[in-house]
N, C-alpha and C positions, 0 to 999 in steps of 0.2 A: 590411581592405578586403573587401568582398564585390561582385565583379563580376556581374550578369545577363546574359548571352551566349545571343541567340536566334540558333541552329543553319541558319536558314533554312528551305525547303517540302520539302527530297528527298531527299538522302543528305551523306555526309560532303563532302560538296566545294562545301556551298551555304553555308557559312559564311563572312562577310565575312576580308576578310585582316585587318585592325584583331580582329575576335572569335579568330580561330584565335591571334594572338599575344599575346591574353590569357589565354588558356587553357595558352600556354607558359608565361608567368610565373607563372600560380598554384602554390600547395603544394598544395591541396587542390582538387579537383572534385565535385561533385557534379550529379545533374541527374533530372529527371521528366518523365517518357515517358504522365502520365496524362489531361493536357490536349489533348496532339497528339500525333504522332509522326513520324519519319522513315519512311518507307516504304522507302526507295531504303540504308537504314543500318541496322544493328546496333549493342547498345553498343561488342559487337567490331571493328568496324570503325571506329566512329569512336576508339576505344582506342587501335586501330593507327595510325588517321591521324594522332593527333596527339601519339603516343608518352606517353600517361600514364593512369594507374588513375581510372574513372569510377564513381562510388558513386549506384547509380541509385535515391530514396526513392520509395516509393509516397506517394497521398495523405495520411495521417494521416501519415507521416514530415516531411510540407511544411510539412501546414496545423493539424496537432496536437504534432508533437514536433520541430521543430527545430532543437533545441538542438543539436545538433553541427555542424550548419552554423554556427550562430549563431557557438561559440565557436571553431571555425576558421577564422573571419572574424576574429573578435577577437586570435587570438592572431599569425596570419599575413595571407597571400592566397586567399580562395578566389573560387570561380569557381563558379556556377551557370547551368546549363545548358538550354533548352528549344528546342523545333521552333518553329519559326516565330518570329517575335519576340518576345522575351521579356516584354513587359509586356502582354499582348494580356489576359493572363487572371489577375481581382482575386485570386487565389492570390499570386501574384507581388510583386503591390502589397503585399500583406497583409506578406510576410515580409520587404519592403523598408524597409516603416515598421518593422516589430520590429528590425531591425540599428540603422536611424537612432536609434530609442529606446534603443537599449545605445552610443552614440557609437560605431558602428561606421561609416566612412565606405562610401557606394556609388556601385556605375560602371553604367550600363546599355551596352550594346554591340546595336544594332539592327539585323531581317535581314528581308528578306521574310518579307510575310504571306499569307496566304492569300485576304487581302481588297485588296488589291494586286494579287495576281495575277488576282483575278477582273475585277475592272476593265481591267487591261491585257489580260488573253486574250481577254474578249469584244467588247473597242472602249467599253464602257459607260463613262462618266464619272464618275470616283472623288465630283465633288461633288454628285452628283445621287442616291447612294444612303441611303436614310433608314438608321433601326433597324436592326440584323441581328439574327437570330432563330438557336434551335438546335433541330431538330426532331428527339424523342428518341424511342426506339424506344419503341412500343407499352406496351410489359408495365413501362417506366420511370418512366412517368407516371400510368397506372392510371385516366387518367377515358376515356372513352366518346368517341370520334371523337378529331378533332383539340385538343390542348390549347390553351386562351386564349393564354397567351403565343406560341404560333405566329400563332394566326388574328385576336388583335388587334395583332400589328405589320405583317402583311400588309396587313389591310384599313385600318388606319391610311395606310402607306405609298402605296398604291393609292389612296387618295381626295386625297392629296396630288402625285401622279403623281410618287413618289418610286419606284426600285428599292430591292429586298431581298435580302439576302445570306440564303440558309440553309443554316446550320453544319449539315453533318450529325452523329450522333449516333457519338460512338466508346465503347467498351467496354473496356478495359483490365485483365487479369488476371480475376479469376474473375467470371461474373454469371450469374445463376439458369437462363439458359438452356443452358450448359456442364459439361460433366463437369469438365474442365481449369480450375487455377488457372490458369492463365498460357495459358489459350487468348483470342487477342482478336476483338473482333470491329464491323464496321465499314458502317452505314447504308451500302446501294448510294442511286446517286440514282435509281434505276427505282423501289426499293422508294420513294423519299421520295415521288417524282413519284405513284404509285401511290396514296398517303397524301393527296397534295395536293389532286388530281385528283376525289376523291369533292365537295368542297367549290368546287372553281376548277376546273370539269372544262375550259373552253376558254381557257384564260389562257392565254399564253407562258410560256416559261420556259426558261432556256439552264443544259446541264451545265456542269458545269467537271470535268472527273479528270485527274489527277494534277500539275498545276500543281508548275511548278519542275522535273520530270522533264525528262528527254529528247522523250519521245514524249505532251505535253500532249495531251488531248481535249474540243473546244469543240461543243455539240449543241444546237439551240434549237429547240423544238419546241414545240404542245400540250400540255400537263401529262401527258394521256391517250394519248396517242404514246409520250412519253416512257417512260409506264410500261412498256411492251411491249418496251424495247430492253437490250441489255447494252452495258454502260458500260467492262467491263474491269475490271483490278485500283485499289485505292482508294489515295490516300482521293480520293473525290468531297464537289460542293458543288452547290448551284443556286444558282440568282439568277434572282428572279422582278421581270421589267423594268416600270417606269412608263411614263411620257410618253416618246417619243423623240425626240431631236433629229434631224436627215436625216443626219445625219454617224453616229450609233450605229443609225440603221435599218440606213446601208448595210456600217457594221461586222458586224451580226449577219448581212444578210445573207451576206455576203465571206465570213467568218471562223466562223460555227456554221451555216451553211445553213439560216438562218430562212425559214419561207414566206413571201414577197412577205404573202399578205393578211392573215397578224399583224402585218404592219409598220407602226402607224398612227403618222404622223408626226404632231407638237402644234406 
């Protein structure tokens, strides 16, 4: 059996009660910190929480050599591990279909997303947001302004008066801009907003940081506002809103201190 157990948005204690007592009954753990992460947690911590040794693979250990998961799946119970819900990211799917293809049985175990949260913290309406997008840092992407994949789900979204979730960009273990392997590093939404703002300089658009925490932070503003402000520790997200209904105007206003005259109701 190979269980997927997503960890939920914050620290060790966002995990469903159903995941935490599948992660009792496994032999084997493993888990990857390369698609999201715990902010609010450690492997240490969550080790402790849950009284057992966590075997953390980077990428290529997932999506290139698996095989030890594979066959402590086969031989026992293991348990695989990720932030937020565990199938959110084709990684996941990928090595879900490799177990089923060895007859190895699987279980998913689902926790808060991140795309959950942003709908519920901002008032916005889970069925009214199109595409989401990941807007990756600069020197990641390599073309000159804003990459297609950002600016044609935006402006698709937008001509459909649909909202847009944008993943911001995370960094895990070593990347060209770092001395440190294991230094991480994590898109603010100012910097996104800042990025966004050249292109959609007077759109709306509302933060989301740290979603699942204790002390969430909701901010809807300008794009070009937006850029000017600190957000706090991460991980942050935006979501750049469509059409709105009178009921998510007066969310945003209530709940992220949107200006009255970005609020156009449809």
């Amino acid at each position: 059996m190979l269980t997927f157990i997503g960890l939920g948005l914050y620290d060790e204690r966002s995990i469903t009660v159903e995941g935490r007592e599948a992660i009792a009954d496994a032999d084997e753990v493993f888990a990857e910190f390369y698609t999201s992460k715990l902010i609010g947690a450690d492997v240490a911590d969550l080790e402790a929480f849950h009284g057992t040794d966590i075997e953390v693979r980077d990428r290529p250990g997932v999506e290139q050599d698996p095989e030890d998961i594979l066959d402590a799946a086969e031989s026992g119970h293991a348990a695989f591990l990720t932030a937020g819900d565990t199938m959110i990211s084709t990684t996941h799917v990928d090595l879900r279909l490799r177990a089923e293809d060895r007859g190895i049985d699987t279980r998913v175990i689902h926790a808060p997303t991140a795309e959950s949260a942003a709908s519920g913290l901002t008032g916005l309406q889970n069925y009214r947001f199109g595409k989401a997008t990941t807007l990756p840092f600069e020197y990641a992407h390599g073309a000159d302004g804003l990459p297609a994949s950002v600016t044609d789900v935006l402006d698709d979204n937008r001509e459909r008066g649909l909202h847009t979730l944008v993943y911001l960009d995370i960094k895990v273990g070593w990347n060209p801009r770092k001395e440190s392997e294991t230094e991480d590093e994590y898109m603010t939404a100012n910097h996104a907003a800042e990025l966004l703002a050249d292109g959609y300089d007077d759109v709306l658009a509302v933060v989301v940081a740290r979603a699942g925490s204790p002390d969430p932070l909701v901010e809807a503003d300008r794009l070009s506002v937006l850029a000017e402000r600190d957000f706090g520790d991460p991980l942050h997200l935006l979501v750049v809103p469509g059409d709105l209904h009178h009921i998510e105007a007066d969310a945003l206003a209530s709940l992220a201190d949107a200006p009255s005259e970005l609020l156009n109701v449809v």
